[in-house]
N, CA, C and O atoms as CSV, one atom per row, in Angstrom:
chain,resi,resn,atom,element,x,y,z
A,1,UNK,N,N,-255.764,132.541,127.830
A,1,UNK,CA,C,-255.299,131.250,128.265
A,1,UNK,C,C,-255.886,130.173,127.344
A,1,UNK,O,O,-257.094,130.040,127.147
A,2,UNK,N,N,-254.926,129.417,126.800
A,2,UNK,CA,C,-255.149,127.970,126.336
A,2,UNK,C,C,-256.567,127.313,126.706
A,2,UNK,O,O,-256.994,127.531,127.840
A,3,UNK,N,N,-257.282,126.570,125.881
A,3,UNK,CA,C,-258.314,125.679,126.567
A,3,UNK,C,C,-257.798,124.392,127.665
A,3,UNK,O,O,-258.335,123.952,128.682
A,4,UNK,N,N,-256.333,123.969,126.860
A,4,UNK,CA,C,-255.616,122.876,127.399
A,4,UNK,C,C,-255.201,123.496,128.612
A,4,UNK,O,O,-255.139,122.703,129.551
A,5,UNK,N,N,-254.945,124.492,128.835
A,5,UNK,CA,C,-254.256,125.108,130.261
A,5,UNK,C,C,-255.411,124.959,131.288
A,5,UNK,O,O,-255.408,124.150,132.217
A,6,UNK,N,N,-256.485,125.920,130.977
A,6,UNK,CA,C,-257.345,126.255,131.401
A,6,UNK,C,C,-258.114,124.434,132.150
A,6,UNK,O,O,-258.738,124.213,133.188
A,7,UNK,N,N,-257.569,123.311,130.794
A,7,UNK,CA,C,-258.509,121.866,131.475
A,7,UNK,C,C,-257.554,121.599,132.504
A,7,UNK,O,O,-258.064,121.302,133.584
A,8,UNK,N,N,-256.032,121.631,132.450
A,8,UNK,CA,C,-255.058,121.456,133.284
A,8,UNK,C,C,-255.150,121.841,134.475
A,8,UNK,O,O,-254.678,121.048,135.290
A,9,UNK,N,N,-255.685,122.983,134.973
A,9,UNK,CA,C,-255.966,123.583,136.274
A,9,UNK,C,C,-257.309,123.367,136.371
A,9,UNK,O,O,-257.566,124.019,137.383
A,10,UNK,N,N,-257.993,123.052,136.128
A,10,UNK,CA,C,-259.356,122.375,136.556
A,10,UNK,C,C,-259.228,120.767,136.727
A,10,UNK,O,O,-260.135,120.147,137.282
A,11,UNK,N,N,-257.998,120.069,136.201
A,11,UNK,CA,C,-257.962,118.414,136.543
A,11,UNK,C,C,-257.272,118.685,138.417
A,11,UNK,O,O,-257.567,117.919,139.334
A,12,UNK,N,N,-256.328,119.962,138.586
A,12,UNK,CA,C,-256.103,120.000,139.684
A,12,UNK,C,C,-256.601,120.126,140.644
A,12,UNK,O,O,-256.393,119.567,141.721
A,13,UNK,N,N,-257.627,121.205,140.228
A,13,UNK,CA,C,-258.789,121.531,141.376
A,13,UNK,C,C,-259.330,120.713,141.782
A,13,UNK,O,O,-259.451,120.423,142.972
A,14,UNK,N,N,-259.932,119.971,140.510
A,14,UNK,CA,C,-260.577,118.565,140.558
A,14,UNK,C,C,-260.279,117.251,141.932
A,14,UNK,O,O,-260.967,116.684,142.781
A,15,UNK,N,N,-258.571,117.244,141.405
A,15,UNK,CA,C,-258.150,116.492,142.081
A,15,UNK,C,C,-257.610,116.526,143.709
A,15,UNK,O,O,-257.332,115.534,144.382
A,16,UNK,N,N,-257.537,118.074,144.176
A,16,UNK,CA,C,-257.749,118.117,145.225
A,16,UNK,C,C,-259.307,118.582,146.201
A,16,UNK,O,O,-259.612,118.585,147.393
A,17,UNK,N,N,-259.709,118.791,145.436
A,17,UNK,CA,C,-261.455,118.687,145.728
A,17,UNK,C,C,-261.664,117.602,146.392
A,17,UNK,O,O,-262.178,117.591,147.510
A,18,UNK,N,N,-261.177,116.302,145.588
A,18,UNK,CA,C,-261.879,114.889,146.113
A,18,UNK,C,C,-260.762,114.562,147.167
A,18,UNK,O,O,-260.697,113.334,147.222
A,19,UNK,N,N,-259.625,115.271,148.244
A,19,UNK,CA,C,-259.315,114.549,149.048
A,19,UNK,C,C,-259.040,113.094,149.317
A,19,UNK,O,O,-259.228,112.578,150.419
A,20,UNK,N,N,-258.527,112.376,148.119
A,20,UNK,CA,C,-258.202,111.210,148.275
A,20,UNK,C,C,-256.766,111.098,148.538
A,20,UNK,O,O,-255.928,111.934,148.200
A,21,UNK,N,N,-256.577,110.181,149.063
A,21,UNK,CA,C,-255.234,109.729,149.624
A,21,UNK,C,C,-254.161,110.161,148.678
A,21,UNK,O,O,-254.555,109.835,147.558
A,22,UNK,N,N,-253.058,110.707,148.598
A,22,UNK,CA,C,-252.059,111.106,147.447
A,22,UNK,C,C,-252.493,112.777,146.823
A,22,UNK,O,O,-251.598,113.486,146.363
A,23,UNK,N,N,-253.536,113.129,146.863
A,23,UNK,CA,C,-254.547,114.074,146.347
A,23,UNK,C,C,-253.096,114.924,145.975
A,23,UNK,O,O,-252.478,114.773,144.921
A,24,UNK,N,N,-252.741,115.759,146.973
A,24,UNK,CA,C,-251.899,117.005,146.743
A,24,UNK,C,C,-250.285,116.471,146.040
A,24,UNK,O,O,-249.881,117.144,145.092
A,25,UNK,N,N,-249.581,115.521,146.422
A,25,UNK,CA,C,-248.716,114.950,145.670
A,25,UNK,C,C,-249.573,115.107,144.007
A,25,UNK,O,O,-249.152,115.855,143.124
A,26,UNK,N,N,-250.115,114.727,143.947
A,26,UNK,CA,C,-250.801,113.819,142.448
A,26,UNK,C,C,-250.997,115.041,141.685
A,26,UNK,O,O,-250.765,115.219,140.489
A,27,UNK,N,N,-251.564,116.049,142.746
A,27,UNK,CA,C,-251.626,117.750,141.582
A,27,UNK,C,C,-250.309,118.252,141.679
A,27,UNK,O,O,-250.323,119.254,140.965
A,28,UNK,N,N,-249.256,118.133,142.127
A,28,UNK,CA,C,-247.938,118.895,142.417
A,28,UNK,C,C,-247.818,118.509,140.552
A,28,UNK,O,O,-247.718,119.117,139.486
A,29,UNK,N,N,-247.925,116.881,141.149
A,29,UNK,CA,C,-247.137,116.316,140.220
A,29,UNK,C,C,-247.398,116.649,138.506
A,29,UNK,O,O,-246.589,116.612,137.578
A,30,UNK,N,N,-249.255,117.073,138.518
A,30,UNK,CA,C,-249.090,117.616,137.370
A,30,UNK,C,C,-248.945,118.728,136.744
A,30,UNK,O,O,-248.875,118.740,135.515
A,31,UNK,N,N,-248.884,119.706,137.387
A,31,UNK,CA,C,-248.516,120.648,137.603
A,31,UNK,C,C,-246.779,120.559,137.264
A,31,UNK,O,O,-246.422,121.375,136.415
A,32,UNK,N,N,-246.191,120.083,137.566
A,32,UNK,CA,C,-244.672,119.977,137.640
A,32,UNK,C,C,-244.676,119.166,135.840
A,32,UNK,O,O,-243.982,119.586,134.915
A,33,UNK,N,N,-245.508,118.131,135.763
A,33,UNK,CA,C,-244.979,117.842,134.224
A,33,UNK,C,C,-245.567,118.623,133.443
A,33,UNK,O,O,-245.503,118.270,132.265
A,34,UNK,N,N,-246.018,119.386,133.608
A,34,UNK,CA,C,-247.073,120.647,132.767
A,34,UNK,C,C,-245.847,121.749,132.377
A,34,UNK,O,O,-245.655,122.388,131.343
A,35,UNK,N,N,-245.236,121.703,133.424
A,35,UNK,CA,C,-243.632,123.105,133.244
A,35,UNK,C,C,-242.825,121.852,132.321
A,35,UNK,O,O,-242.283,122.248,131.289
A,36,UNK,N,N,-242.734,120.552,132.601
A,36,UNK,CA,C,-241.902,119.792,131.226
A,36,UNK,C,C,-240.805,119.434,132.075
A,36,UNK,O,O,-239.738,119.109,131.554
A,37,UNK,N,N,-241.028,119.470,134.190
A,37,UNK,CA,C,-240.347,118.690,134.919
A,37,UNK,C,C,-240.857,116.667,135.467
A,37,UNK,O,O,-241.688,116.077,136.157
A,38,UNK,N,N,-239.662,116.368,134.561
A,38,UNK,CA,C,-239.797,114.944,134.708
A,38,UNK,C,C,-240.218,114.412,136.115
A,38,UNK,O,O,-239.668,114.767,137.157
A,39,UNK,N,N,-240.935,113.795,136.060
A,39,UNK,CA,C,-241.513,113.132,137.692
A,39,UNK,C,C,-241.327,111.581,137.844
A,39,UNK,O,O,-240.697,110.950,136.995
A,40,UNK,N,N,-241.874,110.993,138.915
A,40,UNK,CA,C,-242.100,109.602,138.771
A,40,UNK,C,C,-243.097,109.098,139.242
A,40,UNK,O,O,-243.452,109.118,140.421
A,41,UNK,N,N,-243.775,108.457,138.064
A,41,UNK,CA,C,-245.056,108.301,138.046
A,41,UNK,C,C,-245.757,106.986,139.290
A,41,UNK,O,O,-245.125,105.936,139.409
A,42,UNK,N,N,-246.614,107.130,139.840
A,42,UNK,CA,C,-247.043,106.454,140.754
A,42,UNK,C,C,-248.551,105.391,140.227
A,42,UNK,O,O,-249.707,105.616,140.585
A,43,UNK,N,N,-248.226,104.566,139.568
A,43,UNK,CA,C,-249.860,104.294,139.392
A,43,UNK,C,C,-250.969,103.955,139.799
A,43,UNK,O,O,-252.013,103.925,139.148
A,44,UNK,N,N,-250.739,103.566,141.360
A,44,UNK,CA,C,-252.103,103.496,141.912
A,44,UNK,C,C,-252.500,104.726,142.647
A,44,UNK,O,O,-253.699,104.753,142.925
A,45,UNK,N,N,-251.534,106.138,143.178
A,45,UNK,CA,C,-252.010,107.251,143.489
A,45,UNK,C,C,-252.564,107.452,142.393
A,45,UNK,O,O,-253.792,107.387,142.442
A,46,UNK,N,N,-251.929,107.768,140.991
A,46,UNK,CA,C,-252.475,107.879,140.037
A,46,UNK,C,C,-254.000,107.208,139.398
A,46,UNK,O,O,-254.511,107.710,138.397
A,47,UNK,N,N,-254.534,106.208,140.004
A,47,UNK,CA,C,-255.682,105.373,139.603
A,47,UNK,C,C,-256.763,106.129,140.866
A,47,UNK,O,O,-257.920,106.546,140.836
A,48,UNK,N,N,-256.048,106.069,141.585
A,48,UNK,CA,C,-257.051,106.474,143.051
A,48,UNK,C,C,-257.529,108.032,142.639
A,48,UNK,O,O,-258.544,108.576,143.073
A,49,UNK,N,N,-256.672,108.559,141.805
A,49,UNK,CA,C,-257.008,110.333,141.942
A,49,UNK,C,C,-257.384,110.632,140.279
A,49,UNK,O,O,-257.545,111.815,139.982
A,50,UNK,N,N,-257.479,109.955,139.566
A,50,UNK,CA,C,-258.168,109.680,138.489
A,50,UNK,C,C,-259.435,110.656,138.055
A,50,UNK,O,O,-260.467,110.027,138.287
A,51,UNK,N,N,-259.573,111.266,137.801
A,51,UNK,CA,C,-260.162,112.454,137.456
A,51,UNK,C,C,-260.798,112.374,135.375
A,51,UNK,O,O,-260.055,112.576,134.415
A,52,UNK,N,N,-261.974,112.106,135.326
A,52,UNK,CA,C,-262.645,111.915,134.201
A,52,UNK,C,C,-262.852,113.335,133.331
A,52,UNK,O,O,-263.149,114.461,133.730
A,53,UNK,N,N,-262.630,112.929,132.243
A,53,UNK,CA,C,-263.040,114.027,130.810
A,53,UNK,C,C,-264.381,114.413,131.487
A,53,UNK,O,O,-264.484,115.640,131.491
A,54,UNK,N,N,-265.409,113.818,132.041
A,54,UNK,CA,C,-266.956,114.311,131.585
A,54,UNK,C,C,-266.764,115.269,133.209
A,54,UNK,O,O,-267.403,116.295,133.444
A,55,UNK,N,N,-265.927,114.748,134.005
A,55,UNK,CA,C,-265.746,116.090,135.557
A,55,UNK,C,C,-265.168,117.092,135.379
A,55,UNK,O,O,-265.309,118.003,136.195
A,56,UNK,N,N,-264.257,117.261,134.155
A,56,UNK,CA,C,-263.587,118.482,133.969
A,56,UNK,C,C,-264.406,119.547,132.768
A,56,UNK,O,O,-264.565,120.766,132.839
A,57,UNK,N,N,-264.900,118.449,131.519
A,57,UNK,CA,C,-265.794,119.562,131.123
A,57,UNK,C,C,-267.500,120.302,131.911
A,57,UNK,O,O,-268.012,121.350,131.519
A,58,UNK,N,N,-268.036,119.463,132.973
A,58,UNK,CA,C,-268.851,119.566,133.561
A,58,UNK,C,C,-268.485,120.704,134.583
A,58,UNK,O,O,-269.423,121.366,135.026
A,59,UNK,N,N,-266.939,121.049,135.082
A,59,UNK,CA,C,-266.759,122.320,135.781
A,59,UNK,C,C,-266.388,123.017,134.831
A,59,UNK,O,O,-266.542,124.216,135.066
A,60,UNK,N,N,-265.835,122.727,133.560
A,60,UNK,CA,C,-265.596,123.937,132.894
A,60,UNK,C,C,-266.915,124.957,131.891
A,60,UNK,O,O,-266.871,126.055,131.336
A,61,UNK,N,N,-267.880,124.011,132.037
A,61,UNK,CA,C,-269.098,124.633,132.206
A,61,UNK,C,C,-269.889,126.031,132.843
A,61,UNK,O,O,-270.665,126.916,132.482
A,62,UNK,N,N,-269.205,125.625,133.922
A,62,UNK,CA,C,-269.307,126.661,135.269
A,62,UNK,C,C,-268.917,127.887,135.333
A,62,UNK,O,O,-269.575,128.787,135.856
A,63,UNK,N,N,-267.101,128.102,134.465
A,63,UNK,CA,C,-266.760,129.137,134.151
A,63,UNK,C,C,-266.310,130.032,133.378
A,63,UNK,O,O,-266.166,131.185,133.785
């Protein structure tokens, strides 16, 4: 598996980990533009579920 794949499913985990409002929409959603299905983008779910470079390499640490 890709490193990029591999960060892709760890921004998801990520993002339903933290249970914020939109959480599971917000991973569908990337998940769905990851296959190269067009979505519509939301930007304050998107700001609220916001998920940082230094949280995804800090779990990808882990495995």
């Amino acid at each position: 598996m890709e490193i990029d794949q591999k960060k892709l499913f760890v921004k998801i985990i990520l993002t339903l980990q933290s249970d914020h409002h939109g959480c599971k929409e917000e991973a569908v959603n990337m998940a769905k533009e990851a296959l190269g299905i067009e979505i519509e983008h939301n930007s304050i779910r998107e700001m609220i579920n916001e998920i940082s470079e230094e949280q995804i390499e800090k779990f990808m640490r882990l495995i």
